[in-house]
Every structure is written in C-alpha cells, then in structure tokens.
N, CA, C, O and CB atoms as a CASP TS submission, in Angstrom:
PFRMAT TS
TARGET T0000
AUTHOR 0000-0000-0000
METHOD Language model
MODEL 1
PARENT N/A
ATOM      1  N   UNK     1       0.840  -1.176   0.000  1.00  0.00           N
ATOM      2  CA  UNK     1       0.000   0.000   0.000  1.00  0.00           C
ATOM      3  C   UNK     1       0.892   1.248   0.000  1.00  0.00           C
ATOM      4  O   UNK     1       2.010   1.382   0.498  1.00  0.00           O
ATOM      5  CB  UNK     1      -0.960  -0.007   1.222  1.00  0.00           C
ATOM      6  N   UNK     2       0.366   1.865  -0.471  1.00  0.00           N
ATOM      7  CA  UNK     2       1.323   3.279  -0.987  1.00  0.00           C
ATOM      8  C   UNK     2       0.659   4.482  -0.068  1.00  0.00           C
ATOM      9  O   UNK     2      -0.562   4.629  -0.005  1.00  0.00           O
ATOM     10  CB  UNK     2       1.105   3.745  -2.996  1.00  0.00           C
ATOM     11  N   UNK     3       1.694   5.414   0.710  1.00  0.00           N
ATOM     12  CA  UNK     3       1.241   6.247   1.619  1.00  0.00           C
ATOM     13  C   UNK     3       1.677   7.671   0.727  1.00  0.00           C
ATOM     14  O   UNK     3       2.714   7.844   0.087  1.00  0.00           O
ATOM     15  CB  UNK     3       1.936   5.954   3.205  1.00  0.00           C
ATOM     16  N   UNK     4       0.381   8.742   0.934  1.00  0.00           N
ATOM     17  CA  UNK     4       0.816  10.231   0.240  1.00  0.00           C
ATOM     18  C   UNK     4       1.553  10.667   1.848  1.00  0.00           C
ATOM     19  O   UNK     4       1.464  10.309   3.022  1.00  0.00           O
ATOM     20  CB  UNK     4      -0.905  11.547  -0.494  1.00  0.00           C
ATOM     21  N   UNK     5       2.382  11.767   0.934  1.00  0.00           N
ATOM     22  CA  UNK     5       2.799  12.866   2.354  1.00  0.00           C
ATOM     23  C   UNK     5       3.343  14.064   1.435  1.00  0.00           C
ATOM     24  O   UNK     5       4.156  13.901   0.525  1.00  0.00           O
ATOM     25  CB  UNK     5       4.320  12.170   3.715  1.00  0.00           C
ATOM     26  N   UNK     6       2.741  15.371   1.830  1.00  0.00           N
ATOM     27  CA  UNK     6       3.064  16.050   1.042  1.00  0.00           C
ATOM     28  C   UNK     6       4.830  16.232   0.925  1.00  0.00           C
ATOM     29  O   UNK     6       5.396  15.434   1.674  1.00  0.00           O
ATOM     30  CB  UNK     6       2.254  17.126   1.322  1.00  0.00           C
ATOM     31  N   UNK     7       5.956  17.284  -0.009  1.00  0.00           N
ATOM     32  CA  UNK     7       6.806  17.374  -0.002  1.00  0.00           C
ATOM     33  C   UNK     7       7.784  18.274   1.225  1.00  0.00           C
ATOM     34  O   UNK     7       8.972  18.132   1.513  1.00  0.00           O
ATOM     35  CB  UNK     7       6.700  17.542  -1.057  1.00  0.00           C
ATOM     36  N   UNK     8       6.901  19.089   1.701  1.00  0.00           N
ATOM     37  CA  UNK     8       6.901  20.112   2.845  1.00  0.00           C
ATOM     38  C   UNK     8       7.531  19.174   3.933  1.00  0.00           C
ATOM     39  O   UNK     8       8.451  19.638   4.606  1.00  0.00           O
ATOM     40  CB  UNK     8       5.286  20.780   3.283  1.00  0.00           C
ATOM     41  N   UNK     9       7.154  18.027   4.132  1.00  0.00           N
ATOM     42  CA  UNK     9       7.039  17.217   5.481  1.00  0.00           C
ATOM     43  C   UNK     9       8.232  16.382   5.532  1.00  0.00           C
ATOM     44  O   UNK     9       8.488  15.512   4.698  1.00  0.00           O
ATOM     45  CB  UNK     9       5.695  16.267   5.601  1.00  0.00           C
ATOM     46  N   UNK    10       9.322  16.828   7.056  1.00  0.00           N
ATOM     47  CA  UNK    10      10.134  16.261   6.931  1.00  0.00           C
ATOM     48  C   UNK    10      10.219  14.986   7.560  1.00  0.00           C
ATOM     49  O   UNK    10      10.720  14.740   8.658  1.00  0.00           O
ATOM     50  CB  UNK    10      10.850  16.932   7.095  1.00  0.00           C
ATOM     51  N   UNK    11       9.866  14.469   7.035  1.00  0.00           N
ATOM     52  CA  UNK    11       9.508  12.411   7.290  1.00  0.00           C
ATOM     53  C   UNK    11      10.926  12.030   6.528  1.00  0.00           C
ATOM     54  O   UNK    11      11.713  12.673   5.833  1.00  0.00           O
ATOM     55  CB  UNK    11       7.567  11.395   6.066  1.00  0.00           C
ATOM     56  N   UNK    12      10.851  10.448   7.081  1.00  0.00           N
ATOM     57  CA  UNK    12      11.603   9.915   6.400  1.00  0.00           C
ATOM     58  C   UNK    12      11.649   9.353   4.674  1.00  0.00           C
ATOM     59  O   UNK    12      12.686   9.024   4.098  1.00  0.00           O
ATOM     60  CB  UNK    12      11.691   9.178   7.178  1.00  0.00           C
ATOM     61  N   UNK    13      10.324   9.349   4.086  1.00  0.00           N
ATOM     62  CA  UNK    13      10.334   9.235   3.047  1.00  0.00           C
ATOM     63  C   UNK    13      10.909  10.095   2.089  1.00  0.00           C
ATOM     64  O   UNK    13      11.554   9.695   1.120  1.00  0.00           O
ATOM     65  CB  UNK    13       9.446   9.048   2.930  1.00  0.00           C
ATOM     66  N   UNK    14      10.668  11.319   2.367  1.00  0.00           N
ATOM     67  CA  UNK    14      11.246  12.667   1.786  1.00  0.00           C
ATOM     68  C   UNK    14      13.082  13.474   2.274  1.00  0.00           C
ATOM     69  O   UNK    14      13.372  14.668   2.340  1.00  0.00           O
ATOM     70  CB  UNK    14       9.925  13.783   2.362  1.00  0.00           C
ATOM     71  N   UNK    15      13.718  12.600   2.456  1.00  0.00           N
ATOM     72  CA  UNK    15      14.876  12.360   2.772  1.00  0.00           C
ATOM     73  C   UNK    15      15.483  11.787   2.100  1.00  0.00           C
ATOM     74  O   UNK    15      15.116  10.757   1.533  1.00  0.00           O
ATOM     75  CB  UNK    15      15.005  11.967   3.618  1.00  0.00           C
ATOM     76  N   UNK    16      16.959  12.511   1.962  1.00  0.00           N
ATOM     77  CA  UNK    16      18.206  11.763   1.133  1.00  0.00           C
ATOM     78  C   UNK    16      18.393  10.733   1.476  1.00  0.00           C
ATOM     79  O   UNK    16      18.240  10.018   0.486  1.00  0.00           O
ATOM     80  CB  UNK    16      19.461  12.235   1.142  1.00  0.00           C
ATOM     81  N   UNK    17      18.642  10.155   2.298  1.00  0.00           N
ATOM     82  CA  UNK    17      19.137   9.320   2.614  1.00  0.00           C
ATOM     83  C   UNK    17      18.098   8.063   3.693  1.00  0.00           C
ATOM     84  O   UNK    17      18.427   7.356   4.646  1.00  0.00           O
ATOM     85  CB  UNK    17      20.274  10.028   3.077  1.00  0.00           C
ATOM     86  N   UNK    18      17.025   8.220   3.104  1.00  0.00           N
ATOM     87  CA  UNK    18      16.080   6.874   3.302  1.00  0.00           C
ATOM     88  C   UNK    18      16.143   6.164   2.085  1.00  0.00           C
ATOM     89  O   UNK    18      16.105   6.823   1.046  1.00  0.00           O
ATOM     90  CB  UNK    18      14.473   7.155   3.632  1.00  0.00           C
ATOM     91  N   UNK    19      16.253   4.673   2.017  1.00  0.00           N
ATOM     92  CA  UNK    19      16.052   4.031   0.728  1.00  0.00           C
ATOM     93  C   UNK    19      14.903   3.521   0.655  1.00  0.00           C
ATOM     94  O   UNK    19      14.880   2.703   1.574  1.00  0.00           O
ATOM     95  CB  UNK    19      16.916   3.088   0.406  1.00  0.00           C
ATOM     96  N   UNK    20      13.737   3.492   0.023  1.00  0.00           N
ATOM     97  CA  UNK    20      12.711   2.764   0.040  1.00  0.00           C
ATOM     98  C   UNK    20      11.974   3.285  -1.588  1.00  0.00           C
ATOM     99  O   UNK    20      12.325   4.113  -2.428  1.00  0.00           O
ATOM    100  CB  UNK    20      11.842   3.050   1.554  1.00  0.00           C
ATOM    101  N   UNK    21      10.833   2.345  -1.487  1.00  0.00           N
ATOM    102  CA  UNK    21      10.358   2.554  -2.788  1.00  0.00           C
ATOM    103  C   UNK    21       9.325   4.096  -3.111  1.00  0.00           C
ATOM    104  O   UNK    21       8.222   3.906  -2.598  1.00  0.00           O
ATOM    105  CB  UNK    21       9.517   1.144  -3.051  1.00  0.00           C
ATOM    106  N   UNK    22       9.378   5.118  -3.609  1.00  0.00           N
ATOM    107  CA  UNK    22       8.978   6.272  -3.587  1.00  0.00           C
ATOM    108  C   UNK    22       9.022   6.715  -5.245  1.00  0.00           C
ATOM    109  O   UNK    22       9.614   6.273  -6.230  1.00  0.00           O
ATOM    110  CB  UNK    22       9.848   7.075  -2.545  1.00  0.00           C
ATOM    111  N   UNK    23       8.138   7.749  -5.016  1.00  0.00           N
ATOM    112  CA  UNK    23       7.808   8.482  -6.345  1.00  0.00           C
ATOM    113  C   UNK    23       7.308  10.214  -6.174  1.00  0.00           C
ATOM    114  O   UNK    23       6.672  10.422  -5.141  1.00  0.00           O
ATOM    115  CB  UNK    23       6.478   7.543  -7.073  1.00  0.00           C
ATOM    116  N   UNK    24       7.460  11.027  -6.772  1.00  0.00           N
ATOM    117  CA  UNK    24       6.825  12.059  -6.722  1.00  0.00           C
ATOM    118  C   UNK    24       5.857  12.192  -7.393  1.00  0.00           C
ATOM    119  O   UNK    24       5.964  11.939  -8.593  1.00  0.00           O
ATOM    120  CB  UNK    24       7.396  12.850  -6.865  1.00  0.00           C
ATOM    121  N   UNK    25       4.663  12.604  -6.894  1.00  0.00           N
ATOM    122  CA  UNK    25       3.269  12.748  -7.753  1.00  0.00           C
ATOM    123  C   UNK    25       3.610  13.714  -8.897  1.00  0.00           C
ATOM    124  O   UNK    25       4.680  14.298  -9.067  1.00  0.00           O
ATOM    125  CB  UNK    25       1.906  13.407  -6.810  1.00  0.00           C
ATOM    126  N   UNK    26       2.467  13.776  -9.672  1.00  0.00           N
ATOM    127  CA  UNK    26       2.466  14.036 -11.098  1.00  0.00           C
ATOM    128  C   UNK    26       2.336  15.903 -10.686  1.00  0.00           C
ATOM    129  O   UNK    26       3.166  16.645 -11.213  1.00  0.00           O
ATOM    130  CB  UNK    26       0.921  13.066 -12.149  1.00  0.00           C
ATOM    131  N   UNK    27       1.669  16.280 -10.100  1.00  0.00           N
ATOM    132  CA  UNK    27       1.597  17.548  -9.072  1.00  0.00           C
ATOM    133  C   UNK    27       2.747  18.394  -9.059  1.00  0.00           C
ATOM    134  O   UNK    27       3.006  19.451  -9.634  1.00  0.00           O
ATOM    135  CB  UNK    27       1.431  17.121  -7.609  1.00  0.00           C
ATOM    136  N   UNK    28       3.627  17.371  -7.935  1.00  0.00           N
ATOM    137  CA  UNK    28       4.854  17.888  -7.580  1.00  0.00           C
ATOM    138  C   UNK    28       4.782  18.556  -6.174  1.00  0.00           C
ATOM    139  O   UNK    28       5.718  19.202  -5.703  1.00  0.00           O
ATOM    140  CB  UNK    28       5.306  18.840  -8.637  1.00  0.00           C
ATOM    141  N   UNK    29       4.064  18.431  -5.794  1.00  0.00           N
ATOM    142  CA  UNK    29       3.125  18.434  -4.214  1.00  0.00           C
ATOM    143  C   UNK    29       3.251  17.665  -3.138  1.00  0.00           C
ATOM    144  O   UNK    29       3.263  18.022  -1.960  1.00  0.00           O
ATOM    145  CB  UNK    29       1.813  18.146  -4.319  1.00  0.00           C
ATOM    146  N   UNK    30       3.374  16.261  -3.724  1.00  0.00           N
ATOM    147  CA  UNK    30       3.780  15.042  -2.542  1.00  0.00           C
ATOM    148  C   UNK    30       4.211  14.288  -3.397  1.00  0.00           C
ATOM    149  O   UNK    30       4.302  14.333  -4.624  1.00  0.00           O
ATOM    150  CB  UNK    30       2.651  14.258  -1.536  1.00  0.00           C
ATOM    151  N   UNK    31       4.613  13.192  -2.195  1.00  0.00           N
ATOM    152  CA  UNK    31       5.409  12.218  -2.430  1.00  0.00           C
ATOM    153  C   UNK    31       4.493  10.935  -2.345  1.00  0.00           C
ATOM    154  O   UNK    31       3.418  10.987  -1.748  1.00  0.00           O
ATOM    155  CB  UNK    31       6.579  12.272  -1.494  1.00  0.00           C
ATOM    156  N   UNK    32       4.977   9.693  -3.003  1.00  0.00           N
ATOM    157  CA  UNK    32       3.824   8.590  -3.045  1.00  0.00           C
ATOM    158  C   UNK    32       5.263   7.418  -2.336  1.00  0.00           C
ATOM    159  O   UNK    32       6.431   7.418  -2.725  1.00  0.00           O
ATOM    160  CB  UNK    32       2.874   8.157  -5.164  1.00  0.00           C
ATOM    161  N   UNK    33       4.685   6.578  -1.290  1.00  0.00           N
ATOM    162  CA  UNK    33       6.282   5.851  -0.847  1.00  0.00           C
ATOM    163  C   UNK    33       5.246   4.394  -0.134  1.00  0.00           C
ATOM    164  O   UNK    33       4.056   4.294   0.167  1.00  0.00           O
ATOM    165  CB  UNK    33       7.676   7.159   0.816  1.00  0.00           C
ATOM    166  N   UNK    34       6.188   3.630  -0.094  1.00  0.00           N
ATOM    167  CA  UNK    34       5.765   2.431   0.452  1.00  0.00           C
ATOM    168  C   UNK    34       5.848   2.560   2.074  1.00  0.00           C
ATOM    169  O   UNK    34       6.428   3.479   2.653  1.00  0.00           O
ATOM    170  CB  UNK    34       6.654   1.255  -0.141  1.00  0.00           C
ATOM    171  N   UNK    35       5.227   1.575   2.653  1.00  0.00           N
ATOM    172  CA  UNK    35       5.743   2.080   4.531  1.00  0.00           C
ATOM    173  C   UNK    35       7.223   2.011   4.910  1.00  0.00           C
ATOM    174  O   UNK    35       7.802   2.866   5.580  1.00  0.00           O
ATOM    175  CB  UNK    35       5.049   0.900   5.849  1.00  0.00           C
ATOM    176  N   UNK    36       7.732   0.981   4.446  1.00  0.00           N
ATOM    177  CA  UNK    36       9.682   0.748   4.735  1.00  0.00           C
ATOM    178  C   UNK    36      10.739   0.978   3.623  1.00  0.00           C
ATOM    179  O   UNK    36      10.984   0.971   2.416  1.00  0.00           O
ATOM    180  CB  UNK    36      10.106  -0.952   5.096  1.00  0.00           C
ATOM    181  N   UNK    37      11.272   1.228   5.117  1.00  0.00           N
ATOM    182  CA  UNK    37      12.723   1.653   3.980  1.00  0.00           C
ATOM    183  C   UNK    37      13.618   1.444   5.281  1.00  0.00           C
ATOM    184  O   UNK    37      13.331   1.106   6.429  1.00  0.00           O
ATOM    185  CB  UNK    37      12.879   3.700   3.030  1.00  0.00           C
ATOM    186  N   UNK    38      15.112   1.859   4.500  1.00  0.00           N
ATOM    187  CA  UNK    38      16.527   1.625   4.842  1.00  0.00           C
ATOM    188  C   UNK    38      17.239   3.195   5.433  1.00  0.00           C
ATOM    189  O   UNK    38      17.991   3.814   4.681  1.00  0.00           O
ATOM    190  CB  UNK    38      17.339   0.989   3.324  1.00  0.00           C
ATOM    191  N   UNK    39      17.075   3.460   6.126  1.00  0.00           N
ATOM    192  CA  UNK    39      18.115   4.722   6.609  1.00  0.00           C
ATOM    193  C   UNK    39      19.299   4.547   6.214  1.00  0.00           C
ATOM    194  O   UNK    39      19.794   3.453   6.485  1.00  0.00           O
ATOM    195  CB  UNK    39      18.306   4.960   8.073  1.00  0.00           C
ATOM    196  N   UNK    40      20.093   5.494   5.494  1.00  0.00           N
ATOM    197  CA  UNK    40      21.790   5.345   5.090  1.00  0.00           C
ATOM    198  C   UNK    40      22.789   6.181   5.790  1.00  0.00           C
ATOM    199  O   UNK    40      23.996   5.961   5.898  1.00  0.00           O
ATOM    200  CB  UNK    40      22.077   5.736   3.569  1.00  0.00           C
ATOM    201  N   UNK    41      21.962   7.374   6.339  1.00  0.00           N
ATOM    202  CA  UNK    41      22.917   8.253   7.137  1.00  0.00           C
ATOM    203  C   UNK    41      23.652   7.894   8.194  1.00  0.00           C
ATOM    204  O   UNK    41      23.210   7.665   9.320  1.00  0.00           O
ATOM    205  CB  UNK    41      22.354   9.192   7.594  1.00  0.00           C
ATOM    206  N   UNK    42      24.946   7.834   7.793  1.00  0.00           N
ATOM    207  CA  UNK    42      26.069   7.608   9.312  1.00  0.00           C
ATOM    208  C   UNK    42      25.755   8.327  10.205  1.00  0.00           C
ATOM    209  O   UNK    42      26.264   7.847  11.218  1.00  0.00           O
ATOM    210  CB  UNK    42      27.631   7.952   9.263  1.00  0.00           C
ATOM    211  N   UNK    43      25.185   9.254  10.460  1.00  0.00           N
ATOM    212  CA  UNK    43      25.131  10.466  11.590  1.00  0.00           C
ATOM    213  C   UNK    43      23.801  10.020  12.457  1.00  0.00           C
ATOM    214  O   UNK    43      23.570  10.546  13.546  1.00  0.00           O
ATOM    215  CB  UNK    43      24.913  12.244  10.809  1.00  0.00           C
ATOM    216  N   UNK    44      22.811   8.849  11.801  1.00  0.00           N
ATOM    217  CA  UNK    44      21.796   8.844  11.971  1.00  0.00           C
ATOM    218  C   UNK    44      21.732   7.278  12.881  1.00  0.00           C
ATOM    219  O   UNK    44      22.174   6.226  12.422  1.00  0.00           O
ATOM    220  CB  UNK    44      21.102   9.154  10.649  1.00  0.00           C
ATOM    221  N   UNK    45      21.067   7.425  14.276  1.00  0.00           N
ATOM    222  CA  UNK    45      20.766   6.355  15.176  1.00  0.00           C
ATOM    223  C   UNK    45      20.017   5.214  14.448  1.00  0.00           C
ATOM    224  O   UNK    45      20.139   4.061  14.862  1.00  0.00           O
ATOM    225  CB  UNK    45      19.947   6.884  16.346  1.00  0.00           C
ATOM    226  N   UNK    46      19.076   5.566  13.139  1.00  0.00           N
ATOM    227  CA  UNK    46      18.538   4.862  12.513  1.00  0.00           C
ATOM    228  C   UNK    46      19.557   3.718  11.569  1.00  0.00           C
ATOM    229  O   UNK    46      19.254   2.558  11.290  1.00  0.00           O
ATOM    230  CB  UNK    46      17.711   5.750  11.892  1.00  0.00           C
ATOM    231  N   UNK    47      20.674   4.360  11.240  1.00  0.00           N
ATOM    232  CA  UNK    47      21.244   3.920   9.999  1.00  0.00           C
ATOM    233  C   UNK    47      21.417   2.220  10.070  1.00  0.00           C
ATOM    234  O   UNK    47      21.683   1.410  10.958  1.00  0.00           O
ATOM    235  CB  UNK    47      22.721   4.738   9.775  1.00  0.00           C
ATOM    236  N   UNK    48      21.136   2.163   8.729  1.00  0.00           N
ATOM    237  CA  UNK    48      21.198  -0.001   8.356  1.00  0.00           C
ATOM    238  C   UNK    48      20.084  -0.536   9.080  1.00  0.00           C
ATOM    239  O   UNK    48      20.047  -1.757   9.232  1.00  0.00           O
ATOM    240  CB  UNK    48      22.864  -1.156   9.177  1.00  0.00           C
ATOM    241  N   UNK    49      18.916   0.378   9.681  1.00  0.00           N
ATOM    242  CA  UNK    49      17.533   0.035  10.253  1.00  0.00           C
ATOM    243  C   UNK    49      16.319   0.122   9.525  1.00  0.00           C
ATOM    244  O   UNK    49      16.114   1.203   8.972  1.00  0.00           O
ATOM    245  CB  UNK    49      17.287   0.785  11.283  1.00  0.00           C
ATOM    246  N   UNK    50      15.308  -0.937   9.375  1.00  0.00           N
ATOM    247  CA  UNK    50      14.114  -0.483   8.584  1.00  0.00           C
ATOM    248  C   UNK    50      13.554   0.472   9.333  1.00  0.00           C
ATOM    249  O   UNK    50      14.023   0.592  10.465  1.00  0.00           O
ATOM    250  CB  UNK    50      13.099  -1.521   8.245  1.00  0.00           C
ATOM    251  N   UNK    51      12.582   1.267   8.983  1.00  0.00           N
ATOM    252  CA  UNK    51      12.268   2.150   9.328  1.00  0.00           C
ATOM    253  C   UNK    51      11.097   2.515   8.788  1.00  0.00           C
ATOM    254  O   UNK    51      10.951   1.993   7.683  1.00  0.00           O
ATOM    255  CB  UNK    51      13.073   2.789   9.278  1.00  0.00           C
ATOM    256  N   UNK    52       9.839   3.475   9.246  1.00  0.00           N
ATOM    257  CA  UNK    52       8.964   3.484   8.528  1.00  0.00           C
ATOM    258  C   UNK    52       9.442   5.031   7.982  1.00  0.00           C
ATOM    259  O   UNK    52      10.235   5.752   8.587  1.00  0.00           O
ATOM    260  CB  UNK    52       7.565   3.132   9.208  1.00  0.00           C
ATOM    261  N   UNK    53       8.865   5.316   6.878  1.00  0.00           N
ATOM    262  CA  UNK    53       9.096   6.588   5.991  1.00  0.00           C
ATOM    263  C   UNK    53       8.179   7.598   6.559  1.00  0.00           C
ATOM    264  O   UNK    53       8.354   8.669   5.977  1.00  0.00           O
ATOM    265  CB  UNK    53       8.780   6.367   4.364  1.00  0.00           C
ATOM    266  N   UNK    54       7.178   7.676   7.563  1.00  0.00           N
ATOM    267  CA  UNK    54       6.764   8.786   8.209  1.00  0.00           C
ATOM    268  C   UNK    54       7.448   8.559   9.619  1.00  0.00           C
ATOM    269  O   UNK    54       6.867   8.400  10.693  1.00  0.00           O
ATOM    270  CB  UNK    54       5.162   8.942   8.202  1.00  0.00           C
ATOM    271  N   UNK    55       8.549   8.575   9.425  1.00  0.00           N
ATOM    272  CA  UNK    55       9.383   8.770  10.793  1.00  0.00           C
ATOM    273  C   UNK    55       9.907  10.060  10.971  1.00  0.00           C
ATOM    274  O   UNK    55       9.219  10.882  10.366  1.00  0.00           O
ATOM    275  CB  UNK    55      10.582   7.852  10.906  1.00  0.00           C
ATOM    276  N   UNK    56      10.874  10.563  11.577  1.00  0.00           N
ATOM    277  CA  UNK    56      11.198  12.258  11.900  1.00  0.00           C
ATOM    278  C   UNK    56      12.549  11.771  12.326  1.00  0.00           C
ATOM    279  O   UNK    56      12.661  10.597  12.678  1.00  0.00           O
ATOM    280  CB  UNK    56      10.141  13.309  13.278  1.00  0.00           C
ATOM    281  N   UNK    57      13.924  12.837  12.323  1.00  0.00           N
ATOM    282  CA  UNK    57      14.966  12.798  12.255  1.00  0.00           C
ATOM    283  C   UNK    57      15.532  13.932  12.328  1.00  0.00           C
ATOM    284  O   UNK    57      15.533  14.690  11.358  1.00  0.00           O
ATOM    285  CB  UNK    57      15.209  12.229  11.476  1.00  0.00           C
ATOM    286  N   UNK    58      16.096  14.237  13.458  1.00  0.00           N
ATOM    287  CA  UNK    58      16.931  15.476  13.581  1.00  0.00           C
ATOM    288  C   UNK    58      17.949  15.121  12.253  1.00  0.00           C
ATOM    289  O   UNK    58      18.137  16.173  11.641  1.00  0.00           O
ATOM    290  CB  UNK    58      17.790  15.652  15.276  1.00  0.00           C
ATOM    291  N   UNK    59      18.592  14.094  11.676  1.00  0.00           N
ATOM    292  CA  UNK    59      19.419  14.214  10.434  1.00  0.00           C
ATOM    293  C   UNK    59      18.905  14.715   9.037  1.00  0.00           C
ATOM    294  O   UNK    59      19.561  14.964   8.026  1.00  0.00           O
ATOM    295  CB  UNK    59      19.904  12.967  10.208  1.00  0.00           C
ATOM    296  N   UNK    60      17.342  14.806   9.291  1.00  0.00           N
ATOM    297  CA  UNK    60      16.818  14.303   7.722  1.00  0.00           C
ATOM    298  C   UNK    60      17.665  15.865   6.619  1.00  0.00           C
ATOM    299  O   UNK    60      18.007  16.983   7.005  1.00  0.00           O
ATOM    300  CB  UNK    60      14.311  14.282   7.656  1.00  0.00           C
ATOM    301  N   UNK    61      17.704  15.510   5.838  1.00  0.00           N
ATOM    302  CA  UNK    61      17.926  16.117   4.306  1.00  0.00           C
ATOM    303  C   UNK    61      17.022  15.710   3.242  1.00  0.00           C
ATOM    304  O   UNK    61      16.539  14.630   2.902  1.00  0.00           O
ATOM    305  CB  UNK    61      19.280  15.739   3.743  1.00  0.00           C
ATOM    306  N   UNK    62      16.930  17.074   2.762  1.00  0.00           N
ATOM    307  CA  UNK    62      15.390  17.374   1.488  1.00  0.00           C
ATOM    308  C   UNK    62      16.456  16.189   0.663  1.00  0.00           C
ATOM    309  O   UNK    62      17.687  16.177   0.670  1.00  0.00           O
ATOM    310  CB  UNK    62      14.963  19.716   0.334  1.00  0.00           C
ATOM    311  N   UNK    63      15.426  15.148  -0.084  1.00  0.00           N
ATOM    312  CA  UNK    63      15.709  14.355  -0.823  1.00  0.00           C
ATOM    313  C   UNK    63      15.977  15.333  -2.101  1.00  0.00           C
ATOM    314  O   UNK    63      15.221  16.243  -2.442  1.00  0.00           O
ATOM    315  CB  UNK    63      14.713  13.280  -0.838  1.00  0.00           C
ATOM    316  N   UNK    64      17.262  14.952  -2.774  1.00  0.00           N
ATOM    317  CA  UNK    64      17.463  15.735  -3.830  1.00  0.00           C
ATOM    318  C   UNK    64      16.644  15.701  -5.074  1.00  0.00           C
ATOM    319  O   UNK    64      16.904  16.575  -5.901  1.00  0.00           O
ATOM    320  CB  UNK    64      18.607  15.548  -4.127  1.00  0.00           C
ATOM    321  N   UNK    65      15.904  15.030  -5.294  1.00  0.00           N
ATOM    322  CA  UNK    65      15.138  14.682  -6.621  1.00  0.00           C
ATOM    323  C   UNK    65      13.241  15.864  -6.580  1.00  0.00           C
ATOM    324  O   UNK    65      12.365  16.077  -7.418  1.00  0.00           O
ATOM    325  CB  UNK    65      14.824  12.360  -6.485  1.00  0.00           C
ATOM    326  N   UNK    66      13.511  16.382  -4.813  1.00  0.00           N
ATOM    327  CA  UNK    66      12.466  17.290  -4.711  1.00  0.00           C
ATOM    328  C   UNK    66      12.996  18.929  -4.527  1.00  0.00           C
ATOM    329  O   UNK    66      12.293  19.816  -4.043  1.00  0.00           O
ATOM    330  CB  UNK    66      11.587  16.775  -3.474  1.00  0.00           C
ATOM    331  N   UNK    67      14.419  19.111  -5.035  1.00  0.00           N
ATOM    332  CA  UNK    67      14.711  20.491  -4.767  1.00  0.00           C
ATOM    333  C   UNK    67      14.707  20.794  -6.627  1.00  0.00           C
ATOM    334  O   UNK    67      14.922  21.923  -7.068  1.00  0.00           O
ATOM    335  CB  UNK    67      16.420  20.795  -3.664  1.00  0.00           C
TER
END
C-alpha cells in the first residue's frame, strides 16, 4: 500500500538518505512511498535500520530529486 505525504514534510520518506520505494506525484506536491525503507545516514541512530518513511529525524535532508 502506498502512503501520500506532502513534499513540505520532513519524514523519512522525503529524505536523502532513506532508501525505500517512492515516487513524486504528477503535481509535484507530494510524495507517493511504500511504509519501509533503509536509513543510510552515518550520523543517523537509525542507519542499516528499517524504518517506517513517516518517521522524523533530527538528520533528515530534502531528498534531492524534490529540490
């Protein structure tokens, strides 16, 4: 099942450095993402952990594919 969240929202889906399956709507407004993913950030308590993509992160970074 595929979760919206707009692009504004700093979740883990909308982050550089979450890996999971994601898309940007046709809009350009939100993001369309599966519930799990992979954290990659070294800096991040999460990292090499599934994780759900509406998680929160003092590390997060705007995923580059939405700037």
């Amino acid at each position: 099942m595929m979760i919206t969240a707009p692009i504004t929202s700093k979740r883990c889906a909308t982050c550089e450095y979450w890996r999971g399956i994601r898309s940007i709507e046709t809009s350009g407004k939100s993001i369309k993402y599966e519930q799990n993913g992979q954290c990659t950030n070294a800096s991040s308590s999460y990292r090499g952990k599934e994780i759900s993509g509406s998680q929160n992160c003092s590390h997060w970074r705007q995923w580059s594919a939405l700037r």
